[in-house]
C-alpha positions as CSV (number, residue, x, y, z in Angstrom):
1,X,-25.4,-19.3,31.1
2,X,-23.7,-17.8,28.6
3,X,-25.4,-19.6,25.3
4,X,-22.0,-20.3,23.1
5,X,-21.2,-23.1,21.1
6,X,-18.7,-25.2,21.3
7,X,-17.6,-24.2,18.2
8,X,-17.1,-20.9,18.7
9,X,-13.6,-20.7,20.1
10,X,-13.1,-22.3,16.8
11,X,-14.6,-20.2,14.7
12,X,-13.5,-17.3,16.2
13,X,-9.4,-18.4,16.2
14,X,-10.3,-19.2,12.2
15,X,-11.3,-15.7,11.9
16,X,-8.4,-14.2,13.8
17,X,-6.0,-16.4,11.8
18,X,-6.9,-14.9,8.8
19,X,-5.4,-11.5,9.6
20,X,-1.7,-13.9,9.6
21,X,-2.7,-16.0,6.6
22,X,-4.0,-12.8,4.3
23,X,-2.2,-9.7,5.4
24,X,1.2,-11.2,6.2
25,X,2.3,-14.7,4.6
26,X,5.5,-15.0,4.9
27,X,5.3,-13.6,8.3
28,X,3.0,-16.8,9.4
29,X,5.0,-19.4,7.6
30,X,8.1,-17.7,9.6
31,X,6.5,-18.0,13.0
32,X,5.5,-21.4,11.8
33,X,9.2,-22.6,11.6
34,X,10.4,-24.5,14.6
35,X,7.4,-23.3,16.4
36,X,7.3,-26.7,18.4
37,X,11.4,-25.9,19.4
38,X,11.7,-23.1,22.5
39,X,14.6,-22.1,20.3
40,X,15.3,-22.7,17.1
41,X,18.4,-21.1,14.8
42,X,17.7,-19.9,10.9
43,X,21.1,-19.6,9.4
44,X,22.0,-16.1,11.1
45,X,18.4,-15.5,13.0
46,X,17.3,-17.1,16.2
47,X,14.1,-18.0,16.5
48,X,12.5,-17.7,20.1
49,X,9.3,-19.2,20.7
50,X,9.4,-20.4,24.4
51,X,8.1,-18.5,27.5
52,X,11.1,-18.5,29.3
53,X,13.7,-18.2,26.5
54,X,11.8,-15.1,25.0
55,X,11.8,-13.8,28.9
56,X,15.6,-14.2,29.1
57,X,16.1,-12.7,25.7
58,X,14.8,-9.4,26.9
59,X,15.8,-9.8,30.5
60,X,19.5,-11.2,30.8
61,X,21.3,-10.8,26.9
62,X,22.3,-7.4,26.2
63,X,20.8,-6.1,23.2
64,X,22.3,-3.8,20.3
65,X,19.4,-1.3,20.4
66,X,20.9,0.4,16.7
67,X,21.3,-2.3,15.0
68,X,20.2,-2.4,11.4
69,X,16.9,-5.1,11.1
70,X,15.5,-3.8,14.7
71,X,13.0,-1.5,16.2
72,X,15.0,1.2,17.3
73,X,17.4,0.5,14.1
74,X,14.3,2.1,12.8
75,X,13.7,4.0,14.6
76,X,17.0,6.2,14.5
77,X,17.3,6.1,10.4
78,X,14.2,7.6,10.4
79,X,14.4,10.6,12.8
80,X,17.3,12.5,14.2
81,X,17.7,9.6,17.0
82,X,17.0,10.0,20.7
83,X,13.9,8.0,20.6
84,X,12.6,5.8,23.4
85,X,13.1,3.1,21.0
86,X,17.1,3.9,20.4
87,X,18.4,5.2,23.5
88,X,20.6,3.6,26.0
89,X,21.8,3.9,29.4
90,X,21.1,6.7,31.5
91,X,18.8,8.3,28.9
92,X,17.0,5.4,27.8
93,X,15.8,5.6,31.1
94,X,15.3,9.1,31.6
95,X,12.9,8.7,28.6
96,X,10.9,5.8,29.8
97,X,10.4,7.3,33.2
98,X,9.0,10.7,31.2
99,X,6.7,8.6,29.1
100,X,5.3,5.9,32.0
101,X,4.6,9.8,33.8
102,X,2.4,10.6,31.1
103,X,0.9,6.5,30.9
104,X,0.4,5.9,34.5
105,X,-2.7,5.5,36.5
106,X,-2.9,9.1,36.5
107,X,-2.1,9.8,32.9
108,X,-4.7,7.1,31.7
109,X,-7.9,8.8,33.7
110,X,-6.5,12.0,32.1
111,X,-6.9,10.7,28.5
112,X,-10.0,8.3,29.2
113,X,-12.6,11.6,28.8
114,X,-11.0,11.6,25.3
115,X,-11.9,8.4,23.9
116,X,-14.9,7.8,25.6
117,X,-16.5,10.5,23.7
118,X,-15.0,9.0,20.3
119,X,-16.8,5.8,21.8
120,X,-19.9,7.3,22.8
121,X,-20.1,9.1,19.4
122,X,-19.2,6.3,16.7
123,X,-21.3,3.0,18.8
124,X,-24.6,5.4,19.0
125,X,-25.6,4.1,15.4
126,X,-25.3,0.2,16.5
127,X,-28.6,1.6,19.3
128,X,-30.6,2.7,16.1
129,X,-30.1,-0.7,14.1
130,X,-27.0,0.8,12.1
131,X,-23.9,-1.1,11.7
132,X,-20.6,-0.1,12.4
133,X,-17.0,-0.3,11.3
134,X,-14.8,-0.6,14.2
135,X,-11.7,0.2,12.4
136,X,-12.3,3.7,11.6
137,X,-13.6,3.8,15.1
138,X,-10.2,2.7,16.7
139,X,-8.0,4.8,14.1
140,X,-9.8,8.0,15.7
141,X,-9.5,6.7,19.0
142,X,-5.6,6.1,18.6
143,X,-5.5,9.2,17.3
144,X,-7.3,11.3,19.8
145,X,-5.3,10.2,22.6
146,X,-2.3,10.6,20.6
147,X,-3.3,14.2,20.6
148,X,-4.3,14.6,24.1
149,X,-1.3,13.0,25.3
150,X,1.1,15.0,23.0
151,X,-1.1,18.4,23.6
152,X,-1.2,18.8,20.0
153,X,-4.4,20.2,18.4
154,X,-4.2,18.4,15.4
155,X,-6.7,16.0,12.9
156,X,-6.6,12.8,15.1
157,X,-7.3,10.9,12.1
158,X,-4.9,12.6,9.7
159,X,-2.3,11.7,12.8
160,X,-3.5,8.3,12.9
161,X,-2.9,7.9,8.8
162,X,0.2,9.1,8.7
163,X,1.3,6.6,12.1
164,X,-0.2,4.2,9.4
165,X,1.7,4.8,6.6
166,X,4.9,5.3,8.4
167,X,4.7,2.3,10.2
168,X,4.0,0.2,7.2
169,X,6.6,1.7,5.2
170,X,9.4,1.3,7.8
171,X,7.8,-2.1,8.6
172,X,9.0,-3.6,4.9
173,X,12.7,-2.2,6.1
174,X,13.4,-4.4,9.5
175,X,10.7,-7.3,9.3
176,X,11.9,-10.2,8.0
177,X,11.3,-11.0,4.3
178,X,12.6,-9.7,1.0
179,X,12.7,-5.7,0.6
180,X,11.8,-3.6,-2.1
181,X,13.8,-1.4,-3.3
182,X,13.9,2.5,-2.3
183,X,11.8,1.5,1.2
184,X,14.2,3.3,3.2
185,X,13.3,6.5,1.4
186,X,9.6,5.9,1.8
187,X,9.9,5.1,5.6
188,X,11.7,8.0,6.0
189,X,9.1,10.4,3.9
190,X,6.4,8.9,5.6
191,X,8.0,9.8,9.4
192,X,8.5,13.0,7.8
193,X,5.0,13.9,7.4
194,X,4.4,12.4,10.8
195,X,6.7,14.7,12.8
196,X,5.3,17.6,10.7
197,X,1.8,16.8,11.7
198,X,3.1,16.1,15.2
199,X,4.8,19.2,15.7
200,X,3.9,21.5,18.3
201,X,2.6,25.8,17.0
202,X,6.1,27.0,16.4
203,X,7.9,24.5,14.7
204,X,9.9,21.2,15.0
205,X,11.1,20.3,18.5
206,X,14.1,18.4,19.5
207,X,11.2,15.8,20.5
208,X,10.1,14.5,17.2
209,X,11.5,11.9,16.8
210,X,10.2,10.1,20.1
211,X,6.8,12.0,19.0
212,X,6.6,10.2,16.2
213,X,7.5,6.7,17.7
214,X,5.0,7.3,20.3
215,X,2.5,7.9,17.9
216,X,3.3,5.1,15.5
217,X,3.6,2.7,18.7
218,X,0.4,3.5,20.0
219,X,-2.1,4.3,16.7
220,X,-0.7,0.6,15.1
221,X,-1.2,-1.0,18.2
222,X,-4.5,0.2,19.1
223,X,-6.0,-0.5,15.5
224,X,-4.6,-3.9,15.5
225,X,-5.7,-5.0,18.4
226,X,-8.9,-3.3,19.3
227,X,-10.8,-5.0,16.2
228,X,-9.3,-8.0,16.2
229,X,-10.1,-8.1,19.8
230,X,-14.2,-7.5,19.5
231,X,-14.3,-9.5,16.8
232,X,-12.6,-12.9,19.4
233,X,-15.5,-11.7,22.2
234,X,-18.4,-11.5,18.8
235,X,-17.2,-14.9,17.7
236,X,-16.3,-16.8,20.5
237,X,-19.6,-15.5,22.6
238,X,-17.5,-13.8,25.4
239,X,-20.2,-11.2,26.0
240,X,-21.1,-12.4,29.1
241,X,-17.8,-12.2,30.8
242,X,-17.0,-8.8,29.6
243,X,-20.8,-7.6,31.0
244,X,-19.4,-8.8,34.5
245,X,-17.5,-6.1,35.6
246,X,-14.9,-8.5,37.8
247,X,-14.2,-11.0,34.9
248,X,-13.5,-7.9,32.6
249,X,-10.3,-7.0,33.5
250,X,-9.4,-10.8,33.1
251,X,-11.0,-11.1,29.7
252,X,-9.4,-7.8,28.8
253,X,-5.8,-9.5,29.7
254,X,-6.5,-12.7,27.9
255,X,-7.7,-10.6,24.5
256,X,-4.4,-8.8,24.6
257,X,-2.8,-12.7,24.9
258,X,-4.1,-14.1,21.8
259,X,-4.1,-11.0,19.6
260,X,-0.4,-10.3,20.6
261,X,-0.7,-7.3,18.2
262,X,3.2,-6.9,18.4
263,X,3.2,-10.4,17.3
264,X,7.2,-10.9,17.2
265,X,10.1,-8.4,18.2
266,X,13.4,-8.5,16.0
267,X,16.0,-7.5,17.9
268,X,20.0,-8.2,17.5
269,X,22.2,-9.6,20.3
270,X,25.0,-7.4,21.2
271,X,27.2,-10.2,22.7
272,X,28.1,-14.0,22.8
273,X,24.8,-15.7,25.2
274,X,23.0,-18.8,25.3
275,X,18.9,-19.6,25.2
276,X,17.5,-23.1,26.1
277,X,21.1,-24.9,25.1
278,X,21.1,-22.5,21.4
279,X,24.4,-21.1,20.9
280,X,23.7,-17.2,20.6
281,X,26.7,-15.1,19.0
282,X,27.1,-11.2,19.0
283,X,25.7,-9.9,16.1
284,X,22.8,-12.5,15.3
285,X,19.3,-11.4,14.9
286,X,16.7,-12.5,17.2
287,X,13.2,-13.3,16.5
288,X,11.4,-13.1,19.7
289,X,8.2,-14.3,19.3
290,X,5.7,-13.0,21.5
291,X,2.4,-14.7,20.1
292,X,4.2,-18.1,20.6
293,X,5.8,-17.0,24.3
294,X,2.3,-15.7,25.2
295,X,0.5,-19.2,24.3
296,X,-1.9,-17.0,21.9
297,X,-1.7,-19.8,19.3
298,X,-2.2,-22.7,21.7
299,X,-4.5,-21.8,24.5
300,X,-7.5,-20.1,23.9
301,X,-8.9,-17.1,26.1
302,X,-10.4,-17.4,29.5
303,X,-11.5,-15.1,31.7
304,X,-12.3,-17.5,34.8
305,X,-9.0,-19.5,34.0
306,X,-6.7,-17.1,33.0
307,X,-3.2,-17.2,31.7
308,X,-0.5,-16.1,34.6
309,X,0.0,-12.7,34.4
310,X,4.0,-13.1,33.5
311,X,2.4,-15.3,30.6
312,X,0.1,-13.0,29.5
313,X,1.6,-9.6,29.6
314,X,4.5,-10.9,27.6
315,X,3.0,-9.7,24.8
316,X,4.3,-6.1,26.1
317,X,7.8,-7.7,26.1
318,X,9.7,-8.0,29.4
319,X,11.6,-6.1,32.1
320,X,13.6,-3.1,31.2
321,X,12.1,-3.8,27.6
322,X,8.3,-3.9,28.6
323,X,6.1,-1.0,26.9
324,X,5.1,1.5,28.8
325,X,1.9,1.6,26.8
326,X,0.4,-1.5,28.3
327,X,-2.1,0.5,31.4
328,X,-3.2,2.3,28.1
329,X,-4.3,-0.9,26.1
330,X,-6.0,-2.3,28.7
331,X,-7.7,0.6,29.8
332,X,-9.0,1.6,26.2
333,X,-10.0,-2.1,25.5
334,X,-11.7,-2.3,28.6
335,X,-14.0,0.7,27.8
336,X,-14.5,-0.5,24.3
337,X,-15.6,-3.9,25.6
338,X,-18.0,-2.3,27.9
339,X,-19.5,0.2,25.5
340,X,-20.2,-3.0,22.9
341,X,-21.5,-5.2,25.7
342,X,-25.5,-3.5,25.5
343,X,-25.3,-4.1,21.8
344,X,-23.8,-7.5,22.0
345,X,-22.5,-7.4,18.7
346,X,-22.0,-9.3,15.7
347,X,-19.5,-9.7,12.8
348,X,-21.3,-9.1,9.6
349,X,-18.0,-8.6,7.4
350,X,-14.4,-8.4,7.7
351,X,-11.7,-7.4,5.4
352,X,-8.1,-8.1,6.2
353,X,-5.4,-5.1,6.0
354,X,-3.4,-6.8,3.7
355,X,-0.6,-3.0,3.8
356,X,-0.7,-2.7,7.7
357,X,2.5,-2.8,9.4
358,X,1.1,-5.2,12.1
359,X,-1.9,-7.9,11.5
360,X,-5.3,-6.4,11.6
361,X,-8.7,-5.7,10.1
362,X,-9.0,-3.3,7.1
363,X,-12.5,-2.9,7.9
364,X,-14.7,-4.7,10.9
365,X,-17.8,-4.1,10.7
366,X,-20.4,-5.2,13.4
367,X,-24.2,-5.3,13.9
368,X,-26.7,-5.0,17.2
369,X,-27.6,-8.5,18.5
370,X,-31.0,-6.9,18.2
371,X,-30.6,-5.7,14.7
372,X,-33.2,-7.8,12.3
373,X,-31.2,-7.0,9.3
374,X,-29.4,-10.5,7.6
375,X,-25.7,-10.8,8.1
376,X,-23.4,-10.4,5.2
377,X,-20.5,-12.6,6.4
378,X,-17.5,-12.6,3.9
């Protein structure tokens, strides 16, 4: 028995929602248009919302990897180039085979010493009747294992600000929505002071750029999602499934599903294709939807009936343009799950980050099932 509601699901999508409907407006109303279309053109943007058109997108149309409005557009104004997200061809390759070295099986029991003890350290007040923000939590956790995977000695969450801030300021430069003016500059000061703190004893490195992506890839991620995806098992009474330790990694699949914290990637297509019967011409931009692909607005989580796992794990995009990153999420989430499960907690306030690059908490802050304190729900 696990005691939920049937409200709960409910309640805890409303929640979730509001991280959309707060933090990024016109981001919502965009992934509302033609939402009930697989495909669906804007004037010059494409919008993808089906499984299999946003599978093809990535897999089968060749994609302009610079072009202005994209990731690794971004990515190379704001650095020297060369980064994972930029690269083509034969070292495109070369990079993602260096960085799914360092995120394999292998790499992740490396790094896991490294956040358990951030876990271990920032739950112990929730045994004591304290509550806890989770969001400062998963900012020194992303930052941590940024370190540790980098071999960098430096603040973890100074490293995990600045990923912040450059991410959000680069964010306003390639999402879609007006621009204010001068946020090239910013984006481009703020990966500045990223690469500094990034950088190695004895200087800048050819790397930094790729350092920096790395680290804005994983910190924005892992704050996003981590939160968010408590706050789904809080509301929606999922403690029971992740307690069982062979529903877990299903549950832990199907929280990555509906928070989708990459919610939509905007890429550009390099040449003339077609998706589900739309006419796709070289040089339009395409908004892959991955929350819409994943079902993460339709289809609630469910560890016994799980999504497929080509459903689900489109929410780490798709063949050669999956992110190597996605052992590492579920790993982390997994321990996070299991190191809340004893305290079966709950949501006592939540404030949206309304300046994040990606749709998340501000603060999260939860309380011991066995806490006797009120709740302070806002």
């Amino acid at each position: 028995m696990t005691g939920r509601s049937s409200s709960a699901p409910a309640r805890a999508r409303r929640r979730d929602r509001r991280v959309y409907t707060r933090s990024h407006p016109v981001l919502f109303a965009l992934l509302a248009v033609g939402r009930r279309r697989a495909v669906a053109r804007v004037g010059g943007a494409v919008l993808v919302h089906g499984t299999e058109p946003y599978r093809q997108a990535l897999t089968r149309v060749p994609l302009d990897r610079t072009a202005a409005g994209t990731t690794g557009g971004a990515a190379r104004e704001l650095s020297a180039g060369g980064t994972l997200f930029d690269q083509e061809g034969t070292g495109h390759r070369a990079t993602r085979r260096a960085v799914a070295a360092g995120l394999g099986a292998a790499g992740v029991e490396r790094l896991r010493p490294v956040w358990q003890e951030v876990l271990d350290r920032r739950l112990a007040p929730l045994g004591a009747g304290h509550d806890v923000d989770l969001v400062p939590l998963a900012r020194e956790l992303a930052g941590a294992t940024v370190c540790a995977l980098l071999g960098i000695a430096g603040d973890p969450e100074a490293i995990a600000e600045a990923a912040a801030g450059a991410a959000a300021a680069a964010v306003r430069d390639h999402l879609p929505g007006p621009r204010r003016p001068g946020t090239a500059r910013a984006a481009a000061a703020a990966t500045a002071r990223l690469e500094a703190l990034l950088a190695p004893v004895g200087g800048e490195t050819a790397e930094s750029g790729l350092r920096a992506m790395l680290a804005v890839a994983a910190v924005n991620t892992t704050v996003a999602a981590l939160p968010r995806a408590a706050a789904w098992c809080a509301d929606a009474g999922l403690w029971d499934e992740a307690a069982d330790d062979r529903l877990r990694p299903a549950l832990v699949d199907e929280l990555l599903r509906v928070t989708a914290p990459s919610p939509l990637l905007p890429r550009v297509a390099a040449t003339d294709a077609q998706l589900d019967g739309c006419p796709v011409r070289a040089g339009d931009r395409l908004i892959l939807v991955a929350r819409h692909a994943a079902r993460a607005h339709d289809r609630l989580p469910d560890a016994r009936r799980p999504a497929p796992p080509a459903v689900a794990r489109l929410v780490f995009g798709a063949g050669a343009h999956a992110c190597p990153g996605a052992r590492l999420a579920g790993a982390q989430l997994a321990d996070v799950l299991a190191a809340l499960v004893p305290h079966r907690p709950t949501v006592v306030r939540a404030r949206v980050d309304r300046g994040a690059a990606l749709p998340g908490w501000r603060s999260l802050t939860v309380r011991a099932a066995h806490a006797r304190r009120s709740p302070e729900n806002r």
